[in-house]
TILOVO-276690 format. One record per residue: residue number from 1; residue in one letter; x, y, z of N, C-alpha, C in turn. Coordinates in pm, whole numbers, m for minus. Each point is the difference from the previous one (the first is absolute). Example, Ala and Ser with C-alpha at 12.3 -4.5 7.8 and 13.67 -1.06 7.14 Angstrom:
# residues 2
 pos code   n_px   n_py   n_pz  ca_px  ca_py  ca_pz   c_px   c_py   c_pz
   1    A   1319   m569    780    m89    119      0     90    120      0
   2    S    m35    105    m72     82    119      6    m77    109     73
//
This chain:
# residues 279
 pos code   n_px   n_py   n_pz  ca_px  ca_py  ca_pz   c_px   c_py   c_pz
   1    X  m2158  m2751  m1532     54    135    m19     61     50    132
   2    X     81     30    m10    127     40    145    m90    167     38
   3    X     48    m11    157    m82    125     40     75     95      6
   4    X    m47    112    100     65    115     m1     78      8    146
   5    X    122     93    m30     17     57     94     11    168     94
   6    X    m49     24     59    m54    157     45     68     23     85
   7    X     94     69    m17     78    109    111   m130    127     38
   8    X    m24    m20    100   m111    104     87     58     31    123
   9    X    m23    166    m53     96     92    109   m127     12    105
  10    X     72     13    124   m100     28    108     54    118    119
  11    X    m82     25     20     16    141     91    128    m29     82
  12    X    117    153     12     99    m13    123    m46     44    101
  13    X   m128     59     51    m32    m14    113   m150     41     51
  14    X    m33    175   m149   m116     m3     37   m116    m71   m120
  15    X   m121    m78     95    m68   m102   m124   m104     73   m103
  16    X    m15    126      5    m20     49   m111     40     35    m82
  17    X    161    m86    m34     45    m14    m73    m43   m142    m96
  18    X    m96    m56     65      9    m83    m78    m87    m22   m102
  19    X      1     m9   m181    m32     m8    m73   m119    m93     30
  20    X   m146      3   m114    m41    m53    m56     14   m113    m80
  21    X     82      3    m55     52    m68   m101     76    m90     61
  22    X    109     34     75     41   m106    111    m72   m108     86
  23    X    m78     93     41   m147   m107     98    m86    m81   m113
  24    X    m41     12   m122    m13    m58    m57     71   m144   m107
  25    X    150     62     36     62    m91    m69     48   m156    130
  26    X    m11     69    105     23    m51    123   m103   m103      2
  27    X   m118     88    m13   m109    m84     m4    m65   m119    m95
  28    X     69     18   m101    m41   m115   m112    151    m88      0
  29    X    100    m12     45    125    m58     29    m57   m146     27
  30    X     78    m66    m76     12   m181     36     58     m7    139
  31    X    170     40      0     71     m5     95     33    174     78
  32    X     21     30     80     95    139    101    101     m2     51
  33    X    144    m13    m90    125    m37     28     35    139    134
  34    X     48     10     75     11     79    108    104    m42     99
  35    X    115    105    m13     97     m4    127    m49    m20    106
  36    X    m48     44     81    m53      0    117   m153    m29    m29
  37    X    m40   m126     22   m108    m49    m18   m123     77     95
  38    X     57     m6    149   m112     72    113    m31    156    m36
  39    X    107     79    m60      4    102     m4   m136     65   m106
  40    X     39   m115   m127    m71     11   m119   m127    m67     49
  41    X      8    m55     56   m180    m56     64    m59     93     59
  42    X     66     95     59    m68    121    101    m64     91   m110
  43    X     69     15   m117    m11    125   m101   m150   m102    m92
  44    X     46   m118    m29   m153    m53    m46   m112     28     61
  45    X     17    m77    111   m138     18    121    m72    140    m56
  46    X    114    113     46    m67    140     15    m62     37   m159
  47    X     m3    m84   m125    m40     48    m96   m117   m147    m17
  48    X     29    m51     67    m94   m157    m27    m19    m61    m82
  49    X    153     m4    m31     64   m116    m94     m9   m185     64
  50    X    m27    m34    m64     14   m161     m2     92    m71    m88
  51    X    111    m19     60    114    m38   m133     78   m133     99
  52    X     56    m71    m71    121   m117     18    116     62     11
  53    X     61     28    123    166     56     13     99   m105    m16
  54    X     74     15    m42     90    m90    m11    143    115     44
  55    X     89    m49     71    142     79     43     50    m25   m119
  56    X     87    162      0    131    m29   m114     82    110     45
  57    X    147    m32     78     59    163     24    172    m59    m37
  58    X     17     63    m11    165    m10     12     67    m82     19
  59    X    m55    m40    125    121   m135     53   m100   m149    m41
  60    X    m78     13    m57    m71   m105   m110    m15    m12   m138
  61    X     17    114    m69    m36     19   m134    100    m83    m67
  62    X     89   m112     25     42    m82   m120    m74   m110     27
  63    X    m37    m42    100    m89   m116      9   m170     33    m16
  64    X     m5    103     m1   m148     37     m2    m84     43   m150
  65    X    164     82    m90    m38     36   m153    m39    m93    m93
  66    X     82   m113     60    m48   m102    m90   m138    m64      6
  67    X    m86     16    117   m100    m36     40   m109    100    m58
  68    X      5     90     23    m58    120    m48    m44     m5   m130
  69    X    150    m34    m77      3    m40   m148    m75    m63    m63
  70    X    m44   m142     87    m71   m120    m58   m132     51     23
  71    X    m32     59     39   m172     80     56     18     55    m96
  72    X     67     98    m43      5     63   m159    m15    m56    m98
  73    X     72    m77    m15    m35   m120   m134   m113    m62     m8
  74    X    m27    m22    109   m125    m52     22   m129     70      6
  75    X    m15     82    m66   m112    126    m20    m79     69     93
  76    X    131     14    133    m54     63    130     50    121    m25
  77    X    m77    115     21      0    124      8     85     37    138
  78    X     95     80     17     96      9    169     28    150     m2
  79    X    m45      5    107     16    180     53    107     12     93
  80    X     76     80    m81    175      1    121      8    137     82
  81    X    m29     24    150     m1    117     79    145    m21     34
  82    X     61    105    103     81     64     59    m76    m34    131
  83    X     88     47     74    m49    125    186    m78     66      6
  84    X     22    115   m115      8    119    m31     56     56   m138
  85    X    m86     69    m76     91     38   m121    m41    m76    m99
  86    X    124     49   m137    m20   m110    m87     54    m94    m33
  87    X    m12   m168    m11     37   m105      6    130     46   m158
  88    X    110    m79     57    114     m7    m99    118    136    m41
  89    X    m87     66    134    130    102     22    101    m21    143
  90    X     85    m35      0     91     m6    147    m91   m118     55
  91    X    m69    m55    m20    m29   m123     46     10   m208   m111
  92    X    m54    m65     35    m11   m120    m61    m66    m10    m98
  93    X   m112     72    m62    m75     42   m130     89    m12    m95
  94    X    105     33     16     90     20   m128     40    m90    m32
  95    X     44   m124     87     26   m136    m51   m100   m105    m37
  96    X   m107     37     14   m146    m62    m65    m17     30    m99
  97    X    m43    167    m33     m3     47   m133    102    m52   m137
  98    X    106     m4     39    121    m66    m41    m50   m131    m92
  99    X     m5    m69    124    m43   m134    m38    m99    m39    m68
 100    X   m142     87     32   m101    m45   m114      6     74   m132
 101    X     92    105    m26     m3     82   m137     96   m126    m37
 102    X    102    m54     64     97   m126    m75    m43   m127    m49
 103    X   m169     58     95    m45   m162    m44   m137     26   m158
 104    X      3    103     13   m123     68   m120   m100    m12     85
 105    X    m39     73    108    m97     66     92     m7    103      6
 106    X   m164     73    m35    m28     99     m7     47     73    144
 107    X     77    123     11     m3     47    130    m44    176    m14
 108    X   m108    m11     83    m68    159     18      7     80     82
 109    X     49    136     14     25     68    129    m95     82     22
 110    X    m94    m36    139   m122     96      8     66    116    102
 111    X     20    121    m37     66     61     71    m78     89    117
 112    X     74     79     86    m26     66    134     91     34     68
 113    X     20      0     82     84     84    137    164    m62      3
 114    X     77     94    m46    131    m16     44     83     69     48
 115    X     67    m46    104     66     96    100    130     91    m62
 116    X     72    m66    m59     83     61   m110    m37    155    m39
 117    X   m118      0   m101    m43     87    m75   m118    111    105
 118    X    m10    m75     82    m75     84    118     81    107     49
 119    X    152    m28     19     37     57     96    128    133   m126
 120    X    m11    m15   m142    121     46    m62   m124     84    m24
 121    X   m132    m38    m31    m73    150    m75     m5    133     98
 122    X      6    m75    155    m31    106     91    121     44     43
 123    X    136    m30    m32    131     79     20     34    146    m50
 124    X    m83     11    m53    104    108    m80    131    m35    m89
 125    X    m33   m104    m13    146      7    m97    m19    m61   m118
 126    X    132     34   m127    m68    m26   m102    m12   m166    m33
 127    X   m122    m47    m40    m71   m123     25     84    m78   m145
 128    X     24     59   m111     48    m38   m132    162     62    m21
 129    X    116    m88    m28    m69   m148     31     18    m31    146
 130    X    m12   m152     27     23    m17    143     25   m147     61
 131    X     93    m34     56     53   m110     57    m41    m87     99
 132    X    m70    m83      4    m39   m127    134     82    m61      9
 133    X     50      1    108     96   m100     84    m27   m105    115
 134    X   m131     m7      9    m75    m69    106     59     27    114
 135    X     49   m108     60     84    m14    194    140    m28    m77
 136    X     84     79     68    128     m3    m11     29   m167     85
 137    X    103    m28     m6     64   m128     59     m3     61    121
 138    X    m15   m117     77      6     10    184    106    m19     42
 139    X    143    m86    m51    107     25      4     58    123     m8
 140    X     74     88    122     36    113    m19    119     39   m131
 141    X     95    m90     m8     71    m36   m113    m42     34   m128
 142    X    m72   m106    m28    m96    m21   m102    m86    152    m60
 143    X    m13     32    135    m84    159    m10     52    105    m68
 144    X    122    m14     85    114    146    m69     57    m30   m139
 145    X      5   m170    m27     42     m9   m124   m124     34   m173
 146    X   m133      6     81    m69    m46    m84    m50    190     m8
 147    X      7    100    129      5    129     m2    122     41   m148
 148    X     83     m7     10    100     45    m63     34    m27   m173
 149    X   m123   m109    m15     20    m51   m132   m127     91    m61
 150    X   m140     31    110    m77     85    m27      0    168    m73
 151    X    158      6    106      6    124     26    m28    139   m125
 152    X     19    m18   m100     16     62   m170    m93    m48    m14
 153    X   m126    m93     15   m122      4    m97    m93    105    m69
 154    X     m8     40    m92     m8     81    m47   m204     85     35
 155    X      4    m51    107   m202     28     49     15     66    112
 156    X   m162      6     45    m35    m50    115     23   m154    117
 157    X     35     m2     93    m24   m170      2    m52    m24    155
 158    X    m99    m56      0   m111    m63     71     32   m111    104
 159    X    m38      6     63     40   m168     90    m49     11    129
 160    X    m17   m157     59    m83    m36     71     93    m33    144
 161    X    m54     52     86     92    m71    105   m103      5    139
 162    X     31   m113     76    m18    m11    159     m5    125    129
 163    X    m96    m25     83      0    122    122    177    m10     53
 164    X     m2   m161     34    104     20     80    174     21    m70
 165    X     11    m13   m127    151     m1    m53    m18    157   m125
 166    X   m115    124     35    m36     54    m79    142    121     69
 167    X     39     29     93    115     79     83     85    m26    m81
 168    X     75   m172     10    119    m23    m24      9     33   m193
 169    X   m102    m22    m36     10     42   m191     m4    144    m17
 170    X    m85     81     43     44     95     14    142    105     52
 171    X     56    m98     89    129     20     m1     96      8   m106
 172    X    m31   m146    m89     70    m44    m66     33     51   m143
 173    X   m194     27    m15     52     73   m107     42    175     m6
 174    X    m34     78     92     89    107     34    169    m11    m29
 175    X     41   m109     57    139    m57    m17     15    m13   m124
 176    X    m90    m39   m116     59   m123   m124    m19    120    m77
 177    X   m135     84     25    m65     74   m110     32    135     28
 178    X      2     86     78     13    108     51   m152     58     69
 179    X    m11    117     11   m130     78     89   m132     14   m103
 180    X    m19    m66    m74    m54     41   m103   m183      9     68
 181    X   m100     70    m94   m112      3     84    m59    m55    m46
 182    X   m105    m90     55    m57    m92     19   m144    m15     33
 183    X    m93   m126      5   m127     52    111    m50   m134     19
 184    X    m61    m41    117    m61   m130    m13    m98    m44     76
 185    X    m97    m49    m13   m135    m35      5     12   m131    113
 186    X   m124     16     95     26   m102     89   m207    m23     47
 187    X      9   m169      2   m144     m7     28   m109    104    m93
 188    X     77    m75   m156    m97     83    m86   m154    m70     m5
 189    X   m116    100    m50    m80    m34     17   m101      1    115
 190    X     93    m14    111    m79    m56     87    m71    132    102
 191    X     m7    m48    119    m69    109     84    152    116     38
 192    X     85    m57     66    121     85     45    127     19   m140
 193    X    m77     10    m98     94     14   m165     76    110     72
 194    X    166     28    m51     68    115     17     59     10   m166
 195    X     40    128    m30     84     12   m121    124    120     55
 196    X    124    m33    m50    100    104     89     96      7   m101
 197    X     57    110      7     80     98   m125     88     44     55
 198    X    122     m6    m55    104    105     71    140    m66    m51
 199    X     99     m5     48    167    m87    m18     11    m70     17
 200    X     99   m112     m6     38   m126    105      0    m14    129
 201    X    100    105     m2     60     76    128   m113     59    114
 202    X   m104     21    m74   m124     77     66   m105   m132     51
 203    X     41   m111    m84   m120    m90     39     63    m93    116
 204    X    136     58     27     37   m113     98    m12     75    149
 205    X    m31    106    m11     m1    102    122   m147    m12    m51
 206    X    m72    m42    m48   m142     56     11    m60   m176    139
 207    X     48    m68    m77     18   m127     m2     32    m42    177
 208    X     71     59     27     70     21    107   m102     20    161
 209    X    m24    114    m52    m99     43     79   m159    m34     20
 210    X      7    m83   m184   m176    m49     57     24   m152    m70
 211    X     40   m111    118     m3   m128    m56   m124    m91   m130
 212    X    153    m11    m72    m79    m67   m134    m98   m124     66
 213    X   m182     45    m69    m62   m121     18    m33    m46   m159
 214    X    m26   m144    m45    m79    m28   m129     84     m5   m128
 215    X    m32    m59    m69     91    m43   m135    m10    165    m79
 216    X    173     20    m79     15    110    m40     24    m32   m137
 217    X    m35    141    m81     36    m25   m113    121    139    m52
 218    X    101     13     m2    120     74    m61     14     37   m106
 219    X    m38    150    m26     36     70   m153     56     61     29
 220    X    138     m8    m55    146     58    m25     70     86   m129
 221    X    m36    131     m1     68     41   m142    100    m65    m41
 222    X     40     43   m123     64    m28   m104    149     85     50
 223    X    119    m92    m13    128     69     58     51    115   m140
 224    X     87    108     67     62     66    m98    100   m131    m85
 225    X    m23     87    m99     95    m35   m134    127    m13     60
 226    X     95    m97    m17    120     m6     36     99     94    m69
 227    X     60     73    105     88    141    m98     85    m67   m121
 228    X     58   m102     47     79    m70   m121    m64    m17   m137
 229    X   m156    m55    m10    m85    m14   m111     28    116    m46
 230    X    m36    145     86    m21    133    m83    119     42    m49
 231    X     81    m55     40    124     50    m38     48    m31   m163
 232    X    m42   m117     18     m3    m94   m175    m72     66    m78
 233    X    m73     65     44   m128     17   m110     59    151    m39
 234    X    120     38     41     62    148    m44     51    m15   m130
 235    X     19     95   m104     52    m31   m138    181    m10     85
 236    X     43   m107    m25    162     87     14     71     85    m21
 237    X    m41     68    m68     75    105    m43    m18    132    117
 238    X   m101     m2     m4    m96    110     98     64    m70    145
 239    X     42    m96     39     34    m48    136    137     37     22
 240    X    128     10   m160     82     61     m7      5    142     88
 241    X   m107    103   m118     86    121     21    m82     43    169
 242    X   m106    m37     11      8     13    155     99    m26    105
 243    X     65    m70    m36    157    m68     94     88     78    m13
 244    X      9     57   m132     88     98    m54    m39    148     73
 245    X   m144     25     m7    m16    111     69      9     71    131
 246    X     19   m171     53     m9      1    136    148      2     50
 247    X    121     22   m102    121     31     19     85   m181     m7
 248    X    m76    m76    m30     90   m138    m30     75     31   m132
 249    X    129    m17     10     93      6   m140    m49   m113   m114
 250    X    m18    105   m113    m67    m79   m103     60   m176    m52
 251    X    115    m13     13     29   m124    m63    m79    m97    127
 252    X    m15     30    130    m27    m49     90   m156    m43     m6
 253    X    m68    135    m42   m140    m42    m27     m4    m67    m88
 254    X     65     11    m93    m46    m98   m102     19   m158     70
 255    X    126    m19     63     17   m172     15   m126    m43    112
 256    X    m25     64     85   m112     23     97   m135    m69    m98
 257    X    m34     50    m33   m118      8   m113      8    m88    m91
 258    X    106    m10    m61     m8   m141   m114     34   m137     92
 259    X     43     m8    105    m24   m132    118   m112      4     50
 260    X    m66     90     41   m133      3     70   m103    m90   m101
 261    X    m42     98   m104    m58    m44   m185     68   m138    m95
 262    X    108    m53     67     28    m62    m90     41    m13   m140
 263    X     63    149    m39      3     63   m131    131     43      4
 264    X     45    m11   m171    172     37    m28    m17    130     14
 265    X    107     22    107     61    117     32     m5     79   m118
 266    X     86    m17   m115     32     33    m91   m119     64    m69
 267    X    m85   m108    m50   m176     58    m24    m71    113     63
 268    X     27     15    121     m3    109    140     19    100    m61
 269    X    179    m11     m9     52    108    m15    m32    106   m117
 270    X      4    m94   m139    m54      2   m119   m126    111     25
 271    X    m84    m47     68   m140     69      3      1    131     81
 272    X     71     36     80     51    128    102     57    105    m87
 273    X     91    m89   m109     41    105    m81    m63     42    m87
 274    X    m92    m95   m100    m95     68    m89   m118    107     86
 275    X    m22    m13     98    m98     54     75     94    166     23
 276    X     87      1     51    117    108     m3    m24     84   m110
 277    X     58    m86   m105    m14     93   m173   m145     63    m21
 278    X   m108    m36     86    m99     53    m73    m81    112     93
 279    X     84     16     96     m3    113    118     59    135    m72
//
């Protein structure tokens, strides 16, 4: 009978975050798949776990899933950690999970601490709905292109970025997105946790003056509606006689308006005049 596999979230920094249920599942584990093997040995020790680590991160997981796999089939029970957090978000979890639901392996998520959802409940902003974007591309290129395709999502949107390239994104997206307000969480959890509220514009002068330390997490309102959308959503007719009122000569509003809408002039016109007769 093929075993299981357990995505078990583990604390982002402080360890009373860490579940019961986790330390227990940790603890009855065949295998402890773990990015950072030393890291995840430090977090055992301190709960006095006795487990088999085995590495699995990123720059291994095609040679390593398959290995993993055969322990699965083979009616080994495997507990998949993170760093920090929960395994199969913005990290290598996700290409495991993948693989054993493809292979008909049970996969269970014992949940706990994620930095994501840590840092959008304590923003102030509205949490539903809401966008993860993990780390933008490190390519500056790449950055502004991948800002700009963001830009209209219709949320909140979340994302993860570095002490040291946290200036230059904030730049960027001021540039892509406009001033919009924002707030973001740094060294959550831990002893020196900060949470900070205010503009773009405000976090780069905040920023400025007291050098970014510790991994950040970025909640970014939701951009205005693009005037063009609202503009569509006008009956035409009503977009008419405003043009008209506003002293544009009527045959004019009309061609204005039925190019804008996409609609026969004629139909336009048609409807201005029955609207007329009943004035």
């Amino acid at each position: 009978m093929p075993g299981t596999l357990y995505l078990v979230a583990t604390p982002i920094g402080n360890l009373g975050d860490m579940t019961p249920r986790a330390v227990q599942v940790l603890t009855d584990a065949d295998l402890i798949a773990a990015e950072d093997t030393r890291r995840t040995l430090q977090l055992l020790n301190h709960f006095s776990i006795k487990g088999k680590l085995i590495h699995y991160d990123e720059n291994n997981k095609e040679k390593q899933g398959p290995v993993l796999l055969q322990e699965l089939l083979q009616g080994k029970n495997i507990a998949l950690v993170t760093d920090a957090g929960f395994p199969g978000i913005s990290d290598p979890g996700e290409a495991m999970a993948k693989l054993a639901i493809e292979n008909g392996i049970f996969v269970v998520p014992v949940p706990g601490a994620n930095a994501c959802l840590t840092a959008l409940v304590a923003s102030g902003l509205p949490s539903t709905p809401f966008f993860f974007g993990a780390f933008l591309p490190k390519s500056k290129k790449n950055r502004r292109e991948q800002l700009i395709a963001w830009k209209n999502i219709p949320a909140t949107i979340v994302l993860y970025e570095a002490p040291h390239r946290i200036m230059d994104v904030l730049e960027e997206i001021l540039a892509a997105w406009g001033n919009r307000q924002m707030a973001f969480g740094r060294e959550l959890t831990k002893l020196h946790e900060e949470f900070w509220r205010g503009t773009v514009s405000q976090a780069i002068l905040y920023l400025k003056e007291n050098p970014p330390r510790g991994e950040f997490v970025l909640v970014i309102a939701q951009g205005e509606e693009p005037q063009a959308d609202k503009e569509d959503e006008k009956d035409p007719l009503e977009a008419v006689k405003e043009k008209i009122a506003a002293g544009v000569p009527k045959k004019e509003a009309l061609s204005q308006i039925a190019k804008q809408f996409k609609i026969p002039k004629r139909d336009l016109y048609n409807r201005l005049i029955q609207e007329q007769e009943k004035e």
